[in-house]
Every structure is written in structure tokens, then in C-alpha cells.
N, CA, C and O atoms as CSV, one atom per row, in Angstrom:
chain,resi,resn,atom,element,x,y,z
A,1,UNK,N,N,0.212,-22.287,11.571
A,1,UNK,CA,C,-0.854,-21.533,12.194
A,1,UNK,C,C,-0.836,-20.104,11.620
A,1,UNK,O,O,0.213,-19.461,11.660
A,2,UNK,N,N,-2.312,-19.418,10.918
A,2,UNK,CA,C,-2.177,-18.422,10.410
A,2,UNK,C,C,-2.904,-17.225,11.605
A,2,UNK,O,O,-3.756,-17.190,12.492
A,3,UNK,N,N,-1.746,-16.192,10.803
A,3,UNK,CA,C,-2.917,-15.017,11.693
A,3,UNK,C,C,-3.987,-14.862,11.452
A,3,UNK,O,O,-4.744,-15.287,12.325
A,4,UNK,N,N,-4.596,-14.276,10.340
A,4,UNK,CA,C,-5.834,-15.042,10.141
A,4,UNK,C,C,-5.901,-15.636,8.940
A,4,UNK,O,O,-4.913,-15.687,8.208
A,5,UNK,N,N,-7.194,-16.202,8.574
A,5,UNK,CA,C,-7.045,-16.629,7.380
A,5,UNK,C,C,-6.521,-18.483,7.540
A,5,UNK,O,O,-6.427,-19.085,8.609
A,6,UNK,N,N,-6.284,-18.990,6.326
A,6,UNK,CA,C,-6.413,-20.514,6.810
A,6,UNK,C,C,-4.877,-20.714,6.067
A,6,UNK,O,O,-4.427,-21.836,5.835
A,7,UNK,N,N,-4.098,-19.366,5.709
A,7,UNK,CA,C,-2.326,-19.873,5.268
A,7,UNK,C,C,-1.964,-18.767,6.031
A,7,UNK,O,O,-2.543,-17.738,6.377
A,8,UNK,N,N,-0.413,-19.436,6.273
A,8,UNK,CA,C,0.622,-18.188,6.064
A,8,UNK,C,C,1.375,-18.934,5.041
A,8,UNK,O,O,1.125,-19.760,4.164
A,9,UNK,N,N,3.018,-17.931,5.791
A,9,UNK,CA,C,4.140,-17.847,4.715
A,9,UNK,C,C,4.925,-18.533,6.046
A,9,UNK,O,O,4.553,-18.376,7.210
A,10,UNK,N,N,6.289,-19.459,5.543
A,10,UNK,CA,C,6.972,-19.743,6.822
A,10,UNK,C,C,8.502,-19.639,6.387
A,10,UNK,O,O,8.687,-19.405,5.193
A,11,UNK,N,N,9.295,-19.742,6.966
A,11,UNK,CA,C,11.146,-20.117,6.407
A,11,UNK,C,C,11.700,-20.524,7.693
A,11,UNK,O,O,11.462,-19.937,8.749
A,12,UNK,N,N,12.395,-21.480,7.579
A,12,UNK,CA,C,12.848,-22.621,8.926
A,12,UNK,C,C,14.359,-22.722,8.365
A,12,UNK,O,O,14.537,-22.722,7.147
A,13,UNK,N,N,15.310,-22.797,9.151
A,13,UNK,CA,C,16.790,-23.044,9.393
A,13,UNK,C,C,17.601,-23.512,9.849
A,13,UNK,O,O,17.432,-23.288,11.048
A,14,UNK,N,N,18.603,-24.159,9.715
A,14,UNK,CA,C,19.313,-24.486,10.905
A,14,UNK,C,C,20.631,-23.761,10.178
A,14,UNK,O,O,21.282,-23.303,11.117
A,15,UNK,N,N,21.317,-23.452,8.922
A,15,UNK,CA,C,22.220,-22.936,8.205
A,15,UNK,C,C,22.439,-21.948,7.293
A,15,UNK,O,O,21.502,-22.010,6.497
A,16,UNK,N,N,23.033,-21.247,7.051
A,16,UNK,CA,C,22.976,-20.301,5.855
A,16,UNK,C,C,21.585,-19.187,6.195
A,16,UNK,O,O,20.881,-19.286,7.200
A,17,UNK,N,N,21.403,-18.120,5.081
A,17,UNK,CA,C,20.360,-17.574,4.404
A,17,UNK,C,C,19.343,-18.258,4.603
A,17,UNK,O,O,19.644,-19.446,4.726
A,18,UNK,N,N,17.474,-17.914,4.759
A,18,UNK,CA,C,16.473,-18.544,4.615
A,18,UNK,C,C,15.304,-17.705,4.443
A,18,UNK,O,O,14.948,-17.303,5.551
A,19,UNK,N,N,14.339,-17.145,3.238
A,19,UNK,CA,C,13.841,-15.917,3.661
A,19,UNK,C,C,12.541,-16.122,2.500
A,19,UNK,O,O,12.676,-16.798,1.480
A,20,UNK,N,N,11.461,-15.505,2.823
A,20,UNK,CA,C,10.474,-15.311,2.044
A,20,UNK,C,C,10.588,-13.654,1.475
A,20,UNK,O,O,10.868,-12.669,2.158
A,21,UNK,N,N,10.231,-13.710,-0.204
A,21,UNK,CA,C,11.119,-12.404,-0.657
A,21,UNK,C,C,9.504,-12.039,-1.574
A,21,UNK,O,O,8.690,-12.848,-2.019
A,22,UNK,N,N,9.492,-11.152,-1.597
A,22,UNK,CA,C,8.275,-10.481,-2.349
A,22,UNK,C,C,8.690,-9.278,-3.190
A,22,UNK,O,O,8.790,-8.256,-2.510
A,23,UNK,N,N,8.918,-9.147,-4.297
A,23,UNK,CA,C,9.384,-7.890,-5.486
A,23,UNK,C,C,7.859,-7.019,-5.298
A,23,UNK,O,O,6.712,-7.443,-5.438
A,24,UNK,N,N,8.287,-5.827,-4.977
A,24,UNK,CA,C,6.715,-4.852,-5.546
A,24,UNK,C,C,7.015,-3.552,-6.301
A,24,UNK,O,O,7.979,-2.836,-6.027
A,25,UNK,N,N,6.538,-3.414,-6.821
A,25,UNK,CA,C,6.009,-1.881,-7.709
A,25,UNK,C,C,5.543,-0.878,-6.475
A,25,UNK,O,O,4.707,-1.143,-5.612
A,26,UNK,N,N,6.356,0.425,-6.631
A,26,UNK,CA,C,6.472,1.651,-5.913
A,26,UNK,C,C,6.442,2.848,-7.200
A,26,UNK,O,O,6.577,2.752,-8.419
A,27,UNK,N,N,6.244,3.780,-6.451
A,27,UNK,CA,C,6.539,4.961,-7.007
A,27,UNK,C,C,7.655,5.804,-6.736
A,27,UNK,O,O,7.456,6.778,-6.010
A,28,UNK,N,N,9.099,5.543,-7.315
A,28,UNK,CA,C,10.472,6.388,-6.722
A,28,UNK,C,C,10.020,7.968,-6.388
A,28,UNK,O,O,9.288,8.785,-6.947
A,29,UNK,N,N,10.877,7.964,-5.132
A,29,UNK,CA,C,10.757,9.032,-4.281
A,29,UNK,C,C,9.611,9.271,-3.280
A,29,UNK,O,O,9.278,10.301,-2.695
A,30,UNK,N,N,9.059,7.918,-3.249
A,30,UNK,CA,C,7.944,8.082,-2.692
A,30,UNK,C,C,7.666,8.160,-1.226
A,30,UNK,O,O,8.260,9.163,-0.832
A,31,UNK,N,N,6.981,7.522,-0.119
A,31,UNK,CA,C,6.944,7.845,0.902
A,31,UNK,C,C,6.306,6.129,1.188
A,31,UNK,O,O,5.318,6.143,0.453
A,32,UNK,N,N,6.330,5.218,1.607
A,32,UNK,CA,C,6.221,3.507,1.278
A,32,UNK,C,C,6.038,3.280,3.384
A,32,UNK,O,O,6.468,3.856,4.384
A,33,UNK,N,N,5.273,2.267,3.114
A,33,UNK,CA,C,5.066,1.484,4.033
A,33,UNK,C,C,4.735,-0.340,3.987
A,33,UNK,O,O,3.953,-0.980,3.284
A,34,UNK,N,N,5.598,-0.732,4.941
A,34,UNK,CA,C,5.956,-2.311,4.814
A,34,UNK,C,C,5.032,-3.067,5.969
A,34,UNK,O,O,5.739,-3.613,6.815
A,35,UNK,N,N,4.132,-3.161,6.107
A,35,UNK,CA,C,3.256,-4.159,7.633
A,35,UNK,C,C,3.524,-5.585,7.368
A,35,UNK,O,O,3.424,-6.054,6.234
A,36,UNK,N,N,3.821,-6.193,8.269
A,36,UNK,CA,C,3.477,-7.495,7.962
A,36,UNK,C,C,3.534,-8.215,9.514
A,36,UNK,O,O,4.171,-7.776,10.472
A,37,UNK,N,N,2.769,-9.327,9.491
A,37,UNK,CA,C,2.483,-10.121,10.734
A,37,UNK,C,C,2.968,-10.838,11.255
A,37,UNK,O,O,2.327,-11.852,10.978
A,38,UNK,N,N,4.351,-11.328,12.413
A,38,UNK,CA,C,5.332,-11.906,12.208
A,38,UNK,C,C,5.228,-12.481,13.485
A,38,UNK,O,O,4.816,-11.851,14.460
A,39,UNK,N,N,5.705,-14.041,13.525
A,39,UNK,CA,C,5.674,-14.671,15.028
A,39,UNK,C,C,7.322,-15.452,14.537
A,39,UNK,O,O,7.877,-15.787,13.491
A,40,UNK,N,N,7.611,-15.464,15.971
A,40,UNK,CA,C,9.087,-16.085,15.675
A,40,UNK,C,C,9.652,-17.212,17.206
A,40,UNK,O,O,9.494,-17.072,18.419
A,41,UNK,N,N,10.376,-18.350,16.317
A,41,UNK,CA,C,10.944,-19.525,17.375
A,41,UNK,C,C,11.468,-18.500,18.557
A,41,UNK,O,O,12.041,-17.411,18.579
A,42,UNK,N,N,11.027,-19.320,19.406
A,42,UNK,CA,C,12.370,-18.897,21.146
A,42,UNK,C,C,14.006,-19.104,19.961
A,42,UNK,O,O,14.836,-18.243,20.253
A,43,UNK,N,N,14.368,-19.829,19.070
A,43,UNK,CA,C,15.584,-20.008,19.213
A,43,UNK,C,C,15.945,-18.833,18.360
A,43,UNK,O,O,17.047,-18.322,18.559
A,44,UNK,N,N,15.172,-18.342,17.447
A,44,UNK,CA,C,15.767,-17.361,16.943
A,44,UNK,C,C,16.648,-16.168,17.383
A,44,UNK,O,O,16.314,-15.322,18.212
A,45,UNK,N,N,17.607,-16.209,16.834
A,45,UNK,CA,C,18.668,-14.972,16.947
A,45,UNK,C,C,18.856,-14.243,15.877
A,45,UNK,O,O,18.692,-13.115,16.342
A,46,UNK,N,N,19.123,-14.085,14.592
A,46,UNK,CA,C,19.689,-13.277,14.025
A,46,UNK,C,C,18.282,-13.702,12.592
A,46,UNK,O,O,18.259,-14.504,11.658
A,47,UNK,N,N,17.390,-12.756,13.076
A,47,UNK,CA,C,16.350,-12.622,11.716
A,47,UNK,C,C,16.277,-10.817,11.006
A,47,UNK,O,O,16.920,-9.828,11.356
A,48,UNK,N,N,15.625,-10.914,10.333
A,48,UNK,CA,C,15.636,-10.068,9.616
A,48,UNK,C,C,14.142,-9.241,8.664
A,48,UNK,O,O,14.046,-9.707,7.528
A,49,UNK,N,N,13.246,-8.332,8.942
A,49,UNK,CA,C,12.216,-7.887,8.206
A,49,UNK,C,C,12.654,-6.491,7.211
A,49,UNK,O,O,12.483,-5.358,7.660
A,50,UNK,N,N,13.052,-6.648,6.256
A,50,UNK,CA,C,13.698,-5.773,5.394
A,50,UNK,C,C,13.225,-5.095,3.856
A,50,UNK,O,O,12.519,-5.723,3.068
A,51,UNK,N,N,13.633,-4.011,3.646
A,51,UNK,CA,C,12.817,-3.413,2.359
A,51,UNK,C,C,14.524,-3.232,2.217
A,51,UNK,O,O,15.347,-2.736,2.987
A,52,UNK,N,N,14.702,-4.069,0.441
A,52,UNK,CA,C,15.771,-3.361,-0.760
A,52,UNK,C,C,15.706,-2.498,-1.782
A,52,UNK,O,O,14.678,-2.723,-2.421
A,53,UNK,N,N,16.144,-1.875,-2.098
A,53,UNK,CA,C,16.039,-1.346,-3.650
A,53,UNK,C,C,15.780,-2.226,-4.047
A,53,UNK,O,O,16.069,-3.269,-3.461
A,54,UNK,N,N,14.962,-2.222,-5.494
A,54,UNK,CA,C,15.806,-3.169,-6.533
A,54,UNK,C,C,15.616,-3.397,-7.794
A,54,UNK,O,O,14.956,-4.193,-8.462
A,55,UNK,N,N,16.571,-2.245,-8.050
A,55,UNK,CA,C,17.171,-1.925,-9.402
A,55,UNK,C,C,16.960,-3.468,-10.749
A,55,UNK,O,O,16.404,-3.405,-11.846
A,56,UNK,N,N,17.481,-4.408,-10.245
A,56,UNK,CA,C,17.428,-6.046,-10.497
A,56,UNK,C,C,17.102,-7.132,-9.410
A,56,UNK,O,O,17.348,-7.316,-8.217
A,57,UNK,N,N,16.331,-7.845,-10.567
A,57,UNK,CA,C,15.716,-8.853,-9.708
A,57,UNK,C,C,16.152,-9.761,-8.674
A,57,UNK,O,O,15.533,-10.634,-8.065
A,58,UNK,N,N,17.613,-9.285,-8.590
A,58,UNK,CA,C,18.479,-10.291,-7.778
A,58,UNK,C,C,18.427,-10.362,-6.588
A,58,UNK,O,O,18.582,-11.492,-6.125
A,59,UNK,N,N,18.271,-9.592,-5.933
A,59,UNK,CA,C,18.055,-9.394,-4.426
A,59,UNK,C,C,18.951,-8.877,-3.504
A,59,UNK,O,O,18.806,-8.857,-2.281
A,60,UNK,N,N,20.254,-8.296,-4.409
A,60,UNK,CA,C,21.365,-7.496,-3.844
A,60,UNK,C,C,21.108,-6.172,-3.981
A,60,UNK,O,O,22.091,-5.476,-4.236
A,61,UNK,N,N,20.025,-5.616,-3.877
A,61,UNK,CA,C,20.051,-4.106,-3.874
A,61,UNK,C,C,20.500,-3.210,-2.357
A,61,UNK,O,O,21.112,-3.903,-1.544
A,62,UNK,N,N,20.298,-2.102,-2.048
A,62,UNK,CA,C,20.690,-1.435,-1.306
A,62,UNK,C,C,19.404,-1.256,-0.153
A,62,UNK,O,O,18.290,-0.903,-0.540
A,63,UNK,N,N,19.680,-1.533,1.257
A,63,UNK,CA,C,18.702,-1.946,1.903
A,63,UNK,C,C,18.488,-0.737,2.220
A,63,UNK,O,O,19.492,-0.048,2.406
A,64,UNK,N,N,17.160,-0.106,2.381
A,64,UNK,CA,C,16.307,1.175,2.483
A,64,UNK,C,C,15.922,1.148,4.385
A,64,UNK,O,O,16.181,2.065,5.164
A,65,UNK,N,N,15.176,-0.349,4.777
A,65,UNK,CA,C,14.826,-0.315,6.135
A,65,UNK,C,C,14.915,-1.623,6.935
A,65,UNK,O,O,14.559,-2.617,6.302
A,66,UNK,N,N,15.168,-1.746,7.727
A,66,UNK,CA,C,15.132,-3.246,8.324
A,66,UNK,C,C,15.195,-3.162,9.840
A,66,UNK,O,O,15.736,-2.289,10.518
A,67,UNK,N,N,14.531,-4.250,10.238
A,67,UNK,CA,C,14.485,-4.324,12.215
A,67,UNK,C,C,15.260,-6.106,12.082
A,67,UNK,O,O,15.367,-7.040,11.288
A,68,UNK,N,N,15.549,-5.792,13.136
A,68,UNK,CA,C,16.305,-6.946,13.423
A,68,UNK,C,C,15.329,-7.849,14.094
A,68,UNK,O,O,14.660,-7.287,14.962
A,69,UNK,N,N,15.066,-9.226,13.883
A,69,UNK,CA,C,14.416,-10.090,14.671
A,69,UNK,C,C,15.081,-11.081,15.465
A,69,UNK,O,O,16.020,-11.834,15.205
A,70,UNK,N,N,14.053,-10.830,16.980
A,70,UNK,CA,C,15.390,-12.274,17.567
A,70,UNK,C,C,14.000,-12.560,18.752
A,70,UNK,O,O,13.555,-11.728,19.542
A,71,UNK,N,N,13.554,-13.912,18.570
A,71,UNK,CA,C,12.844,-14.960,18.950
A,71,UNK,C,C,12.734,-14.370,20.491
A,71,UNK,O,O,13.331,-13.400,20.958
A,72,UNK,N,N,11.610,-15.414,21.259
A,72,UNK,CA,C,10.273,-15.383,20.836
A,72,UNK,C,C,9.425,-14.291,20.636
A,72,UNK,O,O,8.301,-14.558,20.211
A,73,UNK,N,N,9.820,-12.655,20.929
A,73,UNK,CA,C,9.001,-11.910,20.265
A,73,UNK,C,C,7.686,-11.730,21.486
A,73,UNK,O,O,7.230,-12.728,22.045
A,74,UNK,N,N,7.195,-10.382,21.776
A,74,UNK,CA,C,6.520,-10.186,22.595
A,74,UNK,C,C,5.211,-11.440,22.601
A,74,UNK,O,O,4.938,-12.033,21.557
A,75,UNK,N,N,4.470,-11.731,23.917
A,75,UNK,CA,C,3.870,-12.477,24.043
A,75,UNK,C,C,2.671,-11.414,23.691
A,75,UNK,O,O,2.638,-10.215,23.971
A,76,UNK,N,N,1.357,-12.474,22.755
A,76,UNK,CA,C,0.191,-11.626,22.050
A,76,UNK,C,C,-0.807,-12.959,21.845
A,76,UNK,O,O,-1.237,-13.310,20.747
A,77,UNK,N,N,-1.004,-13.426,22.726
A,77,UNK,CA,C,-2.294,-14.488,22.896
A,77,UNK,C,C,-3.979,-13.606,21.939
A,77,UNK,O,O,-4.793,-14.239,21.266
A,78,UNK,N,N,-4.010,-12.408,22.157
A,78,UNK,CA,C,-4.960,-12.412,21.250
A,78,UNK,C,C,-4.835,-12.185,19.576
A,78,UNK,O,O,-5.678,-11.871,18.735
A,79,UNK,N,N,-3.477,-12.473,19.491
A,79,UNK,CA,C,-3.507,-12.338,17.360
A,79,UNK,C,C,-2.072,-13.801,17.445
A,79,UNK,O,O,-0.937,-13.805,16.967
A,80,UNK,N,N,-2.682,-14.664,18.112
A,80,UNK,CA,C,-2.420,-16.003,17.865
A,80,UNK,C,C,-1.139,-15.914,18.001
A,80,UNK,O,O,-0.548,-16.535,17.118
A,81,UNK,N,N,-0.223,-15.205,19.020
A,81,UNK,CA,C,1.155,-15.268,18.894
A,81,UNK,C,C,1.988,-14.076,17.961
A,81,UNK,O,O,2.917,-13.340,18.292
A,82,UNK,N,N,1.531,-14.158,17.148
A,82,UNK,CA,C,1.484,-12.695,15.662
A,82,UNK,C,C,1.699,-11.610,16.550
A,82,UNK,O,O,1.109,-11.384,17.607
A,83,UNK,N,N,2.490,-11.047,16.081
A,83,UNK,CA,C,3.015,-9.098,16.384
A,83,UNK,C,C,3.159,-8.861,15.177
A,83,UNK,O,O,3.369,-9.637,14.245
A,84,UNK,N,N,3.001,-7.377,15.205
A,84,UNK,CA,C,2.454,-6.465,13.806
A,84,UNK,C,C,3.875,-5.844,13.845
A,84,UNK,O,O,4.251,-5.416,14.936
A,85,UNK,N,N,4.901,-5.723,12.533
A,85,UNK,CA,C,5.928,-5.223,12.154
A,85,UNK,C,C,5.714,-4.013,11.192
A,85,UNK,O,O,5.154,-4.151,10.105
A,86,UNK,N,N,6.234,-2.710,11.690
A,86,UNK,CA,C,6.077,-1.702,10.591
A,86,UNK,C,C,7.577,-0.953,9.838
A,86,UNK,O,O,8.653,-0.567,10.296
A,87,UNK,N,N,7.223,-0.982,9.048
A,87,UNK,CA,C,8.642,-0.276,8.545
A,87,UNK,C,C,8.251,0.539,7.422
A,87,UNK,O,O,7.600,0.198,6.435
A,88,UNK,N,N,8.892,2.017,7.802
A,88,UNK,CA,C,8.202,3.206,6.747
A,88,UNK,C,C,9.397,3.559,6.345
A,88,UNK,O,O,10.379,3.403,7.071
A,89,UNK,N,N,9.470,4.082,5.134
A,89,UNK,CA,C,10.715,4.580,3.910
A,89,UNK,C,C,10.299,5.241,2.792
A,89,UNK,O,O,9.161,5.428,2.362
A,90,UNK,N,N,11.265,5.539,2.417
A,90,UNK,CA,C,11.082,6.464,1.041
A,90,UNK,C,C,11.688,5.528,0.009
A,90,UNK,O,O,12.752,4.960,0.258
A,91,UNK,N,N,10.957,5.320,-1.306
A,91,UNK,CA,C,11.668,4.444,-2.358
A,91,UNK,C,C,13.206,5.092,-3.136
A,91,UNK,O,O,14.082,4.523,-3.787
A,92,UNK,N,N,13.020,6.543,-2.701
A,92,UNK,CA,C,14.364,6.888,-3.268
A,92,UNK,C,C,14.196,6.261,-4.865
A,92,UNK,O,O,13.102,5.873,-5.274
A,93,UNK,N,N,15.219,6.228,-5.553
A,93,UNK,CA,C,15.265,6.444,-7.244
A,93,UNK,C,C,14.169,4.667,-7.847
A,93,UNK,O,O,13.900,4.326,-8.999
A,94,UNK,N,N,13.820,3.959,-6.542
A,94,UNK,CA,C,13.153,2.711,-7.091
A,94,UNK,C,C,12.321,2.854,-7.803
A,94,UNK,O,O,12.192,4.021,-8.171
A,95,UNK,N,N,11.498,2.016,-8.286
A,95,UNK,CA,C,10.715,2.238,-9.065
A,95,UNK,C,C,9.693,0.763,-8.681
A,95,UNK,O,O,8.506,0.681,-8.995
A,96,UNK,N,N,10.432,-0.265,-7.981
A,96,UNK,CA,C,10.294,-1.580,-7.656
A,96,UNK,C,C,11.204,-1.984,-6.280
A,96,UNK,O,O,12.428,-1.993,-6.405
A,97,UNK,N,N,10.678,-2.274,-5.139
A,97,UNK,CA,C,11.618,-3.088,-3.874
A,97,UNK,C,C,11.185,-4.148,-3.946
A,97,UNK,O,O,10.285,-4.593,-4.658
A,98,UNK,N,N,12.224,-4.919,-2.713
A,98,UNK,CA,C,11.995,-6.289,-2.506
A,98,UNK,C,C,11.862,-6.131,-0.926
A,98,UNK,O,O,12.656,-5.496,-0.231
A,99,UNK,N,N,10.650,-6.858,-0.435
A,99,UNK,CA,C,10.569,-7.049,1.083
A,99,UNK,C,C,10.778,-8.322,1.689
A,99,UNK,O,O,10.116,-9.311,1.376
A,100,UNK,N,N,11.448,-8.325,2.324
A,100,UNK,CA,C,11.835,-9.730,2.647
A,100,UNK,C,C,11.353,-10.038,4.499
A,100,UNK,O,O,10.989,-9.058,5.148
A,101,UNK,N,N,11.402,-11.376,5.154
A,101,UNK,CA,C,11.953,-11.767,6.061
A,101,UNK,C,C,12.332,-12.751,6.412
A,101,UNK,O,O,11.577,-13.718,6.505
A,102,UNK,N,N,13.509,-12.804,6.689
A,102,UNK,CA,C,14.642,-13.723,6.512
A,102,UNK,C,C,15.083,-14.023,7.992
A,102,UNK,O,O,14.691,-13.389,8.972
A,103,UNK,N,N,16.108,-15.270,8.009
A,103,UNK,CA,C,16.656,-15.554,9.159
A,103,UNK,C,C,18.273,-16.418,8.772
A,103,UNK,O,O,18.349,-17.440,8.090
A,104,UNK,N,N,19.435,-15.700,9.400
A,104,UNK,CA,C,20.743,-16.510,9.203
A,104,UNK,C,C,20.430,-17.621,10.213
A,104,UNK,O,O,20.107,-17.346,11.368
A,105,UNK,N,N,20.545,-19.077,9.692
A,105,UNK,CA,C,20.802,-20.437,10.605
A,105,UNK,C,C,22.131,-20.146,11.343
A,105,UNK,O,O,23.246,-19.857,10.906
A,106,UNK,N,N,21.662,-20.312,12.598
A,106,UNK,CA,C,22.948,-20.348,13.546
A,106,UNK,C,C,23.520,-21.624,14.053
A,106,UNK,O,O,24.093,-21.672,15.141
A,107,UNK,N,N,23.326,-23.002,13.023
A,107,UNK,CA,C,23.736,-24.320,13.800
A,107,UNK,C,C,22.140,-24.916,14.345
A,107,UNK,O,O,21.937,-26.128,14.414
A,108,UNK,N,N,20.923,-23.757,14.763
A,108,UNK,CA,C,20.088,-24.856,15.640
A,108,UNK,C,C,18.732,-24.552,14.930
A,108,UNK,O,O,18.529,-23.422,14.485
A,109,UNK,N,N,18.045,-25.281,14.846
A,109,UNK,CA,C,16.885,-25.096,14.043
A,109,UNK,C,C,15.806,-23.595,14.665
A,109,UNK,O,O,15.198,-23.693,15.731
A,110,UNK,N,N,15.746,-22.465,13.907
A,110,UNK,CA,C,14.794,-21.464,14.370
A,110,UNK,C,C,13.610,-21.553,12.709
A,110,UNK,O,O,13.627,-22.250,11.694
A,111,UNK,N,N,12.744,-20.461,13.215
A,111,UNK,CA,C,11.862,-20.548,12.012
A,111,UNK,C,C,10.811,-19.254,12.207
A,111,UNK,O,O,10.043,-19.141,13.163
A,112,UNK,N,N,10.914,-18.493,11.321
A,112,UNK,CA,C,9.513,-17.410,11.543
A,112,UNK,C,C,8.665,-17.891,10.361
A,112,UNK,O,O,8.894,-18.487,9.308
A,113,UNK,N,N,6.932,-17.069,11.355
A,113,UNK,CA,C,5.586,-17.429,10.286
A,113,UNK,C,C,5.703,-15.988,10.390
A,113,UNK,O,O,6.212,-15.292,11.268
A,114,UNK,N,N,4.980,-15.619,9.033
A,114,UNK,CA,C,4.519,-14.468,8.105
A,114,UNK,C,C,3.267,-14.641,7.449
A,114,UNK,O,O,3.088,-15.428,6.520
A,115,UNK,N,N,2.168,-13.691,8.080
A,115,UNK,CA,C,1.105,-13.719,7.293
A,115,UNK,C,C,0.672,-11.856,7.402
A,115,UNK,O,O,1.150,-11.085,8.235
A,116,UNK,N,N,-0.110,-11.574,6.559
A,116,UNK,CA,C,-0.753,-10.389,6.179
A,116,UNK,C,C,-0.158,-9.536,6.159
A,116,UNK,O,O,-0.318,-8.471,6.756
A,117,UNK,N,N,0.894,-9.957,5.242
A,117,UNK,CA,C,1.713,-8.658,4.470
A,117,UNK,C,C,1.136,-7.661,4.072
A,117,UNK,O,O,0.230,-8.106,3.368
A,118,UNK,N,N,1.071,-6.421,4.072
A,118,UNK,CA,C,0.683,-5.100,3.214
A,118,UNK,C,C,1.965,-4.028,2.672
A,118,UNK,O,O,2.532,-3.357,3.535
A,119,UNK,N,N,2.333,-3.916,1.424
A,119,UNK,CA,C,2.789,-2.587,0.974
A,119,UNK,C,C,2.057,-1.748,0.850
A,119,UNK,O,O,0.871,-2.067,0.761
A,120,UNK,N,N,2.420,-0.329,0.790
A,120,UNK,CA,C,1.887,0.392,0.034
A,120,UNK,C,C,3.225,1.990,-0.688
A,120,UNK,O,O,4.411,2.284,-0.541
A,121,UNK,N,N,2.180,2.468,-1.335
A,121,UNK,CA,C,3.668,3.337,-1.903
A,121,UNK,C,C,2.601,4.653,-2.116
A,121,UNK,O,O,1.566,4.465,-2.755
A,122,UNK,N,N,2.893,5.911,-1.581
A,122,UNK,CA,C,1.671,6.744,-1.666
A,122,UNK,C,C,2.906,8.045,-2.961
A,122,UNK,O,O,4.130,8.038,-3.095
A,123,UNK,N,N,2.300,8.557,-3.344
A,123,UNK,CA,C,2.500,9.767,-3.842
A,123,UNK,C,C,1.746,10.977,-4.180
A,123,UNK,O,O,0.577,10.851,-4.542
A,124,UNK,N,N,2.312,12.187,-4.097
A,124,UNK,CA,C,1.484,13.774,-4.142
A,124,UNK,C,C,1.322,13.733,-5.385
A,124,UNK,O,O,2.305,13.664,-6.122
A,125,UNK,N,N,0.152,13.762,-5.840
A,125,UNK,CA,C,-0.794,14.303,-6.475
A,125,UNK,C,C,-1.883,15.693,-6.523
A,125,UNK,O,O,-3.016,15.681,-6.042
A,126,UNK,N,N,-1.156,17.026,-7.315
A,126,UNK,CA,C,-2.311,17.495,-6.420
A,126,UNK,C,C,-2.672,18.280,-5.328
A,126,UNK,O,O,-3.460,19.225,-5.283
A,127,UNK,N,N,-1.604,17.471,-3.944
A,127,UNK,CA,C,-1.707,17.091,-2.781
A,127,UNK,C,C,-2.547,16.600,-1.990
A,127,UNK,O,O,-3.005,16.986,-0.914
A,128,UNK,N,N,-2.771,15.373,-2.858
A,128,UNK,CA,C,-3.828,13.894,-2.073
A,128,UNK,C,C,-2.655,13.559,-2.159
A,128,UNK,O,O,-1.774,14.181,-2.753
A,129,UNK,N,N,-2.528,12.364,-1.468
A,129,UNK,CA,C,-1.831,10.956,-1.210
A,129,UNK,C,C,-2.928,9.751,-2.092
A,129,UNK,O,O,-4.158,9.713,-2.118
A,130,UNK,N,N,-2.316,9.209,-2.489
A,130,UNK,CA,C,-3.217,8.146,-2.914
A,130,UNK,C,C,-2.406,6.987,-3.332
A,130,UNK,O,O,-1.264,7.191,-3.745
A,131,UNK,N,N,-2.949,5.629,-3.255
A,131,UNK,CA,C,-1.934,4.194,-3.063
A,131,UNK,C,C,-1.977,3.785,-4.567
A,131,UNK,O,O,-2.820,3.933,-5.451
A,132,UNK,N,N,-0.890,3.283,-4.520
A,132,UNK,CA,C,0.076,2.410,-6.120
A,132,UNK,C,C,-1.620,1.457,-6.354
A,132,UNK,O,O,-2.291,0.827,-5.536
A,133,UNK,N,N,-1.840,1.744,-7.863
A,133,UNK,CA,C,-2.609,0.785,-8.099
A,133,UNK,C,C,-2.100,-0.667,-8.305
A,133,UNK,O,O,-2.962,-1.509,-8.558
A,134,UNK,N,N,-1.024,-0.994,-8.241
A,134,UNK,CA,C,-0.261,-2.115,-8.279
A,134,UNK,C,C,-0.499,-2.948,-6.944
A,134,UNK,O,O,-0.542,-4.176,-6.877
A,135,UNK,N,N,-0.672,-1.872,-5.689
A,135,UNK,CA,C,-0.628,-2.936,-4.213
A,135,UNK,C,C,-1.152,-4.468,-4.642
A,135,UNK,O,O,-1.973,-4.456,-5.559
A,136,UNK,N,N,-0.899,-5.406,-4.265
A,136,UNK,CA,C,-1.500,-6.410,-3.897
A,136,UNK,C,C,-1.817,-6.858,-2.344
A,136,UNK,O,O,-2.434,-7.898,-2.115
């Protein structure tokens, strides 16, 4: 079920690591914002909505921002279950992060949906602000 639109994004668990990961183009030192639309199982306990460095594509960089997720997540009958997640940061020396949200399996099956992700990465110009032509 999407927030809107006719997809999301999903990651389901019962073990280990499980996470939908997105690499983006920033402007280091910048001033960055992470939205994204997030509904999550009653069983969830230990999830995760996170911005890394990342220096390499690997996904071990140095985590910049993150909220902790843990199921079911305020009740929101009018955006289909969906709550809006924000997380604001500075890219510091990046040049490129990775945004993730993830969930450790604790033994019992949990699962978050993700739809309508937005980055953005602003920088002074000037002194306008104006967004990474890269956003997608």
C-alpha cells in the first residue's frame, strides 16, 4: 500500500540487517534535508531512518543523522497509515550520502513501507539557497 502513488519501497525481517539504501549527490558543507514517508509493523522494535557519509560506496560511512524506529508508529488514517520523517544535517566534507531505512530482525517477522522520499542539499550562493541540481 502506497502513500500515494500506485508503489512504494518495503524491507521485511525476521533476522540480521534489512534496509532500502539510496546513494545521493550533496554539496559538502552544506545544510541537507532527508523527508521520507514511513509506516511501520506493531512488531517492530529496533528500525532505523538514517543519513551516512559516504566517502565509498559501501555503506560504512560515518552516520551524520538518524531517529530510531519502533512499530506501529503514530496512528494517521488520513495519509494511509504513512507519517512524515524529517531529518536535517549538514554534509560536512561529503560530497555524496547514503539514506537509508533499515530494520535489525529480532527473531519475529517486522517490516517498514517507504514511499516519497525527498533529499535535498541547499548551498549559499550569493546568499540564495538554491537545491542540488542532482535531487531526484
Amino acid at each position: 500500500m502506497a502513500h500515494t502513488g500506485a508503489n512504494n519501497a518495503w524491507v521485511r525481517g525476521t533476522n540480521g540487517w534489512n534496509a532500502i539504501n539510496k546513494f545521493h549527490p550533496v554539496f559538502p558543507g552544506s545544510p541537507c534535508t532527508a523527508l521520507a514517508w514511513v509506516r511501520l509493523s506493531e512488531s517492530l522494535t529496533d528500525g532505523y531512518f538514517s543519513v551516512r557519509g559516504a566517502a565509498q560506496l559501501n555503506g560504512n560511512g560515518r552516520i551524520l543523522k538518524e531517529i530510531k524506529l519502533v512499530g506501529p508508529g503514530p496512528v494517521n488514517p488520513d495519509h494511509r497509515g504513512y507519517n512524515l520523517y524529517r531529518l536535517d544535517f549538514n554534509s560536512q566534507e561529503f560530497s555524496r550520502v547514503l539514506v537509508y531505512v533499515g530494520l535489525w530482525g529480532v527473531g519475529r517477522d517486522a517490516w517498514v513501507q517507504v514511499d516519497d522520499v525527498e533529499i535535498t542539499s541547499r548551498r549559499n550562493l550569493e546568499g540564495d539557497n538554491v537545491s542540488n541540481p542532482a535531487d531526484s
